[in-house]
C-alpha positions as CSV (number, residue, x, y, z in Angstrom):
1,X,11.3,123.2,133.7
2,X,10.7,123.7,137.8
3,X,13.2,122.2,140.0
4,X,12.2,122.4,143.7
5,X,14.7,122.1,146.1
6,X,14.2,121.9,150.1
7,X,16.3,120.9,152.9
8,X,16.1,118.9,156.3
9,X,12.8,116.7,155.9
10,X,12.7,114.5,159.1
11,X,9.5,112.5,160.4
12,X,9.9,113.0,164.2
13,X,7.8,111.7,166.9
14,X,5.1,114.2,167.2
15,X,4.1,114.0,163.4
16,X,4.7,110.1,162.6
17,X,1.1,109.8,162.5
18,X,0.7,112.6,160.5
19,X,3.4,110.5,157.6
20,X,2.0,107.2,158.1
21,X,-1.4,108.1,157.2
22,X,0.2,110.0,154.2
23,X,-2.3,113.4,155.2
24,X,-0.1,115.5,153.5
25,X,-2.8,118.0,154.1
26,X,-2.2,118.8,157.3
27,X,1.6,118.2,157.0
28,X,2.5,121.4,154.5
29,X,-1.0,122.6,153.4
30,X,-2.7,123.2,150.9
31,X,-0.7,126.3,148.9
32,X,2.6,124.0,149.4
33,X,1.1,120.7,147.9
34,X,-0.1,123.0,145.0
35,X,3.5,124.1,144.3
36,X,5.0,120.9,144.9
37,X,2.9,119.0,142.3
38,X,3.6,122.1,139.7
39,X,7.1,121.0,139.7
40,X,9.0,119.0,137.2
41,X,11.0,117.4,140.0
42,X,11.4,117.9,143.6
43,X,15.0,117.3,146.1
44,X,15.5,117.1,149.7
45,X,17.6,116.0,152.2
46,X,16.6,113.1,154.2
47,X,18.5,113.6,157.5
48,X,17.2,110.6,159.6
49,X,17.7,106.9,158.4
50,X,13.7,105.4,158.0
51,X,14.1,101.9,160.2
52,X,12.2,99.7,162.6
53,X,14.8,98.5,164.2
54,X,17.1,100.6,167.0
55,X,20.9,100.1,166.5
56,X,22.4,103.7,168.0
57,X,26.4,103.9,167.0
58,X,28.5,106.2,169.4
59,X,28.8,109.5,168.1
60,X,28.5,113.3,170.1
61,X,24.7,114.2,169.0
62,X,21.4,112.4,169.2
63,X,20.7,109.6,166.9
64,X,17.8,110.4,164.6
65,X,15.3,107.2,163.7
66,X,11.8,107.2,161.9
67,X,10.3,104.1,161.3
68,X,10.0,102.6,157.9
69,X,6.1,103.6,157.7
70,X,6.5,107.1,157.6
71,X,7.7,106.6,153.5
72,X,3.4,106.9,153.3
73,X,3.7,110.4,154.0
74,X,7.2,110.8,152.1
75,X,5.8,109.2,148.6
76,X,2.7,111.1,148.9
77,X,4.2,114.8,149.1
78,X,6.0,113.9,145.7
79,X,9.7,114.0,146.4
80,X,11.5,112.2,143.6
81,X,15.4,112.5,145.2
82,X,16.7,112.6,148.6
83,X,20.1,113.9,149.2
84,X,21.4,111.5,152.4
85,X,24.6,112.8,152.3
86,X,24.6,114.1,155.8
87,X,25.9,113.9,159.5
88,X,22.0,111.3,160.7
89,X,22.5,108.5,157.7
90,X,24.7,106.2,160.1
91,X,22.7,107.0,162.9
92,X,21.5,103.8,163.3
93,X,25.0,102.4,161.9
94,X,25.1,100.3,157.9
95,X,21.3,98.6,159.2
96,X,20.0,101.5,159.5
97,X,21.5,103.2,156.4
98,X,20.6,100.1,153.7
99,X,17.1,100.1,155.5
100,X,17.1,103.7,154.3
101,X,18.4,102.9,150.5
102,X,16.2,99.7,150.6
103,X,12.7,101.4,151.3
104,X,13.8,104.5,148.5
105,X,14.1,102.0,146.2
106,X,11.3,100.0,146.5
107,X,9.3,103.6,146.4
108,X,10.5,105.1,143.7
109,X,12.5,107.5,145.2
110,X,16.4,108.2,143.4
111,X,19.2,109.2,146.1
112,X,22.4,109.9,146.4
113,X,24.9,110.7,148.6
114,X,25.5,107.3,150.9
115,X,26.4,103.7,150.1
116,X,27.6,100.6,151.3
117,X,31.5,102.1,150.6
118,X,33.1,105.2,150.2
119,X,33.2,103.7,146.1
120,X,29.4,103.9,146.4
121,X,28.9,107.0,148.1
122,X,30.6,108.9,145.8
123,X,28.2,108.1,143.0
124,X,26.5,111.5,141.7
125,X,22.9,111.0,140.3
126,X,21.9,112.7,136.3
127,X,18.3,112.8,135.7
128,X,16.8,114.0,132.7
129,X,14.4,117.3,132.5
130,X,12.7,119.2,129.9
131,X,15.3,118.0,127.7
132,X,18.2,119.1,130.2
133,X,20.4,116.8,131.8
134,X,20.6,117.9,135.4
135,X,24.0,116.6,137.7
136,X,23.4,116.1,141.0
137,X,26.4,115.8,143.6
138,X,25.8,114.9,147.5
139,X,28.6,115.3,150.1
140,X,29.1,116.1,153.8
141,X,31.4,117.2,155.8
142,X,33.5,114.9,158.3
143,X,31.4,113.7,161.1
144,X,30.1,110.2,162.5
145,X,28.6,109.4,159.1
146,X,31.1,109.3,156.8
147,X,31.6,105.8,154.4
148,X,34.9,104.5,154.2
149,X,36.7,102.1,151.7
150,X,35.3,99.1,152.7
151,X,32.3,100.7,155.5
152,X,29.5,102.2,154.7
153,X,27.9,105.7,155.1
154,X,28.0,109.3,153.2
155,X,30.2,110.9,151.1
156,X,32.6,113.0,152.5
157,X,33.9,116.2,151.3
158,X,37.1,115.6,149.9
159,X,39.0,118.6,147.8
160,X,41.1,115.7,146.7
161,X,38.4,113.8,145.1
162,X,35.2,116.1,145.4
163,X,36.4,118.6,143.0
164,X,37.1,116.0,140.2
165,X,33.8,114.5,140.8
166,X,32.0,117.6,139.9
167,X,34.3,118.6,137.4
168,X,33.4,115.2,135.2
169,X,29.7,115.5,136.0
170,X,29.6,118.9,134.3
171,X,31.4,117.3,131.3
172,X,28.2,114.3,131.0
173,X,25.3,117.3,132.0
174,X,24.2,120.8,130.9
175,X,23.7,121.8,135.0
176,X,25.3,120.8,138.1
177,X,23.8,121.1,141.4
178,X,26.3,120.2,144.4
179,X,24.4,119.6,147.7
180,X,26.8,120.3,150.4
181,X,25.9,119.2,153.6
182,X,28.2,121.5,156.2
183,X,28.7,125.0,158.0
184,X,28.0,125.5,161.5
185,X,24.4,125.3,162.9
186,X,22.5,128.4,163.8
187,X,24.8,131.0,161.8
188,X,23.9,132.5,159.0
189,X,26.9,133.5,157.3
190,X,29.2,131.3,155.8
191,X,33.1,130.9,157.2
192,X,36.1,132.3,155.2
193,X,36.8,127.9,154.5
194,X,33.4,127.4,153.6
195,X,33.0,130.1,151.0
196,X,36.3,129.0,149.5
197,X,35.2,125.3,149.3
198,X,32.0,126.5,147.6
199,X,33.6,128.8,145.1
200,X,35.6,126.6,144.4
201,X,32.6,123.9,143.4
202,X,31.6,126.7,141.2
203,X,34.9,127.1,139.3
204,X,34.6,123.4,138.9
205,X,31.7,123.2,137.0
206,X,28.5,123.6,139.5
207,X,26.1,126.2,138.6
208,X,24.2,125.9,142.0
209,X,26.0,125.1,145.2
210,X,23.7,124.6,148.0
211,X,24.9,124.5,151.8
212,X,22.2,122.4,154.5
213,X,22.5,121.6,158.1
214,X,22.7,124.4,159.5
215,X,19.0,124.7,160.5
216,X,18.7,128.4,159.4
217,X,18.6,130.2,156.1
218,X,21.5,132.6,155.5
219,X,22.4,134.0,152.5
220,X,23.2,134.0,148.9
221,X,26.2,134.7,146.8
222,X,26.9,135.2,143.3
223,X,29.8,133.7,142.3
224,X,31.3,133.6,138.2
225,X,28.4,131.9,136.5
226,X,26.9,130.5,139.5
227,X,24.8,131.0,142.6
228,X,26.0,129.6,145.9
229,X,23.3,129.4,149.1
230,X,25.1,129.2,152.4
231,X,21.8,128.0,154.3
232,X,18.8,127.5,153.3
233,X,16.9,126.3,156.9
234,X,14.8,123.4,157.5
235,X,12.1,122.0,155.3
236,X,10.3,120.1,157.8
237,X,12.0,119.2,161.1
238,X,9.8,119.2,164.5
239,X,12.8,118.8,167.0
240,X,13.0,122.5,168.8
241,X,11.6,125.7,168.8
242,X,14.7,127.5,168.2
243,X,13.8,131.2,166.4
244,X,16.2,129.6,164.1
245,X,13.9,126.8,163.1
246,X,11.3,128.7,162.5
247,X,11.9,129.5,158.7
248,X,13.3,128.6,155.7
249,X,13.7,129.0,152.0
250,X,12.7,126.2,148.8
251,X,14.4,127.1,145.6
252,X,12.9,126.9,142.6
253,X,14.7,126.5,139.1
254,X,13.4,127.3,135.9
255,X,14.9,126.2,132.7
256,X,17.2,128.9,132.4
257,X,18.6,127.7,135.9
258,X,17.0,131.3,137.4
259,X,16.5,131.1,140.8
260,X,13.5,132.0,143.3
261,X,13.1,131.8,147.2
262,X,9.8,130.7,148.4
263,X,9.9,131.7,151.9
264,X,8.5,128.6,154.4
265,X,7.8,128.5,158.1
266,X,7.2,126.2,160.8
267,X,3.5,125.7,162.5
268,X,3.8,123.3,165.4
269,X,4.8,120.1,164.0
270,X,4.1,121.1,160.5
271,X,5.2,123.5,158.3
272,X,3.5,125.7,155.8
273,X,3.8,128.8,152.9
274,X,4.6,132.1,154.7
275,X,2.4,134.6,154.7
276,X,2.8,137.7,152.4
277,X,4.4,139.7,155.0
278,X,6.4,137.1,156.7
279,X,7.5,136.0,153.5
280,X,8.9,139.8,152.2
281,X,10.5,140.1,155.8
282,X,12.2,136.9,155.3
283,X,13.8,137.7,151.8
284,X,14.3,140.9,153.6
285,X,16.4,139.8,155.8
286,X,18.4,137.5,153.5
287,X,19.0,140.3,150.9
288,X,20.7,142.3,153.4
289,X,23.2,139.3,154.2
290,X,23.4,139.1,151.0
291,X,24.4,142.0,150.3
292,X,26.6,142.5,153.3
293,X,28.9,139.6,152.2
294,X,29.5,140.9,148.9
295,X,32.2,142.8,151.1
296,X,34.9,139.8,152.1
297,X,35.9,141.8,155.1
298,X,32.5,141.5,156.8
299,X,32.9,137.7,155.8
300,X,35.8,137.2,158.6
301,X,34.7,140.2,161.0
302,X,31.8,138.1,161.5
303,X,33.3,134.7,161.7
304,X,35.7,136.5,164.2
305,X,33.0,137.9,166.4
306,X,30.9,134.0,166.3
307,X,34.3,132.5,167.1
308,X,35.0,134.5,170.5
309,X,31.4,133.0,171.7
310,X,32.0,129.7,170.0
311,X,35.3,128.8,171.6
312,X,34.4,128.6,175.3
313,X,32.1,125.5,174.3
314,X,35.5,123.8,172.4
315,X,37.5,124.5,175.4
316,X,35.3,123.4,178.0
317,X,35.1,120.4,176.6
318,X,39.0,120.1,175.4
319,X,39.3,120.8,179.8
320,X,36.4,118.1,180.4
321,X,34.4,120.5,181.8
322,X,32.0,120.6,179.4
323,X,29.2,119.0,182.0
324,X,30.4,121.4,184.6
325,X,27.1,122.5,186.3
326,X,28.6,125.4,187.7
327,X,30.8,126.7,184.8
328,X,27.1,126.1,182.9
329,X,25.3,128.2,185.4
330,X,28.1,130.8,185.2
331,X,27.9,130.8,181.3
332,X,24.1,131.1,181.1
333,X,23.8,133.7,183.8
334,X,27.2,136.2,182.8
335,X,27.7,135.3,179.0
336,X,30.9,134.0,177.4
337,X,33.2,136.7,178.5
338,X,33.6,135.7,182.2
339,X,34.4,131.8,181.2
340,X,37.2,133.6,178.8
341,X,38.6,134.9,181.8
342,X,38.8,131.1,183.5
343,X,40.4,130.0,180.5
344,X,42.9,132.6,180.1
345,X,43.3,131.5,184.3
346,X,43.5,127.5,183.7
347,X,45.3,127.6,179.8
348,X,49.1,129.6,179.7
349,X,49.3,131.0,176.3
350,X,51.9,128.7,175.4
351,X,48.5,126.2,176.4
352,X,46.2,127.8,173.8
353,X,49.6,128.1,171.4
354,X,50.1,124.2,171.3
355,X,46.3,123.3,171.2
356,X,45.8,125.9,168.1
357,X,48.7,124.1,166.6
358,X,47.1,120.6,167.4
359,X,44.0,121.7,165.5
360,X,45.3,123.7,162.8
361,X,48.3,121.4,161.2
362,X,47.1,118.6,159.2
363,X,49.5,116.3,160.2
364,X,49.1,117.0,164.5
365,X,44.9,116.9,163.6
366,X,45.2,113.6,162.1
367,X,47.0,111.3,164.7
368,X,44.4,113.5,167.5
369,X,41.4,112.5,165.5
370,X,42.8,108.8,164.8
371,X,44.1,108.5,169.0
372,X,41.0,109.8,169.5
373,X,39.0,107.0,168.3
374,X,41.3,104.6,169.3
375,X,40.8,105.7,173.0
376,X,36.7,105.7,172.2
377,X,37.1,101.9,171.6
């Protein structure tokens, strides 16, 4: 048995061409299209809903769209599920979304992950390999695509629900593979909540837990009898040339469930196999996070140190400041620590106190998410 598994693929505007002629050639190259149709079965997550027609739902982010004839170029590399449990499905609000389901189906292409309810979503998908039955579960964490009872969309992460899901699908299948669609983009460590959640996936019956969207790969645990990847990059995804877009990782499974990283990067508007010694310096680099996180200490020292940075973005936009030219200019030109010292000027620290408390207690973040979409409408 070979399993591939890859993350964001996305038809964008500079390579709809290249998908609606299907040349798959000049999309991932020769060496890639060789391993791709060595595999038993191939998995990725589609992140933007394939329709022709333009229906943007409000939501903080851009709303991803690739026409309906880019499924050429989607059929003809060979992919045989598409995870679309992720923060683009809705993009184009429940149109978009059963465009998406409609043209999978009538390819051939199995999914999982969305639906037209929360009922739906929630569906894992079992397919049937060298004898094994493989369990696949999709969710996402809480954004402007999540399905509800009666709405549709993705399937959210939910520990009350989530966990029995996966539980029961290890009970009908010899493996379980939870795609988990979550953790913050452009770090490559996961948070002291993430590694929890995924852990506990494990102890529920996954034997692979794999984290996408956060557009970089970033390392690998060992957890009990399973193997948990917090980031795994971008398949193929032409929307910046961030350093962090310019890798990322495919796992492969044999029969055994073993695990091995085949090392990708981006060329252009294309991506292709990395070269010997981009590919060593890539695994490289991920063994040592690795290895560095096997120590639960660096787990939060690090999160700590990200969150210092991170926070003057949350606050300027908690101040609605956040399109402040000059505050940009001053954050860009002198860093995050001189905006700290604005903050610490406009917020009292009973300020930050109460808006900490706002966040962190379930019960104050629920009525300021629902007022906040109540004030959105």
């Amino acid at each position: 048995m070979k399993v591939i598994i890859g993350a964001d693929l996305v038809p964008t505007i500079s390579n709809y061409d290249l998908f609606n002629q299907a040349d798959v050639n000049a999309l991932i190259g020769e060496e890639l299209l060789n391993l791709f149709k060595e595999a038993d079965y191939r998995i990725f997550n589609l992140e933007a809903p394939l329709s022709d027609i333009k229906t943007p739902i409000k939501k903080f982010g851009p709303n991803l769209i690739a026409p309906i004839s880019t499924i050429n170029g989607i059929k003809a590399l060979g992919v045989d599920f598409f995870t679309l449990a992720n923060n683009h499905i809705l993009d184009q609000g429940e149109q978009g979304l059963e465009s998406t389901m409609n043209v999978l189906r009538k390819n051939g292409i199995a999914f999982a992950g969305a639906g037209s309810n929360l009922s739906d979503a929630s569906k894992s998908y079992v397919v049937e390999i060298d004898g094994k039955k493989i369990g696949i579960y999709c969710c996402a964490e809480h954004e402007f695509s999540i399905a509800t009872l009666t709405s549709a969309g993705a399937n959210p992460f939910n520990p009350l629900e989530s966990l029995d899901h996966i539980q029961d699908l290890k009970a009908q299948t010899d493996h379980v593979i939870v795609l988990y669609h979550g953790g913050k983009e452009h770090y490559r460590y996961p948070s002291p909540h993430l590694q929890k959640v995924c852990r506990k996936c494990i102890e529920k019956g996954a034997d692979l837990v794999v984290c996408q969207h956060t557009h970089c790969i970033g390392c690998e645990e060992k957890y009990l009898n399973g193997t948990i990847v917090y980031g795994q990059g971008n398949f193929l995804f032409d929307y910046t040339e961030s350093e962090y877009w310019q890798t990322g990782l495919l796992i492969s499974l044999n029969s055994n469930f073993e695990i091995t990283y085949i090392p990708i990067v981006k060329k252009n508007n294309t991506v292709r196999l990395a070269e010997d010694s981009i590919s060593n310096e890539i695994l490289k680099q991920f063994k040592m996070r690795s290895e560095e996180i096997l120590d639960d200490r660096v787990i939060k020292e690090k999160y700590s140190e990200f969150s210092r940075k991170m926070i003057v973005n949350y606050l300027l936009t908690f101040s609605g400041k956040r399109r402040s030219i000059i505050l940009r200019a001053i954050k860009k030109l002198f860093g995050y620590r001189l905006i700290n010292k604005y903050f610490n000027r406009k917020y009292s620290k009973d300020d930050l106190l109460a808006i900490q408390n706002y966040v962190e207690c379930e019960t104050h973040r629920e009525l300021v998410v629902e007022g906040l979409k109540c004030l959105k409408n």
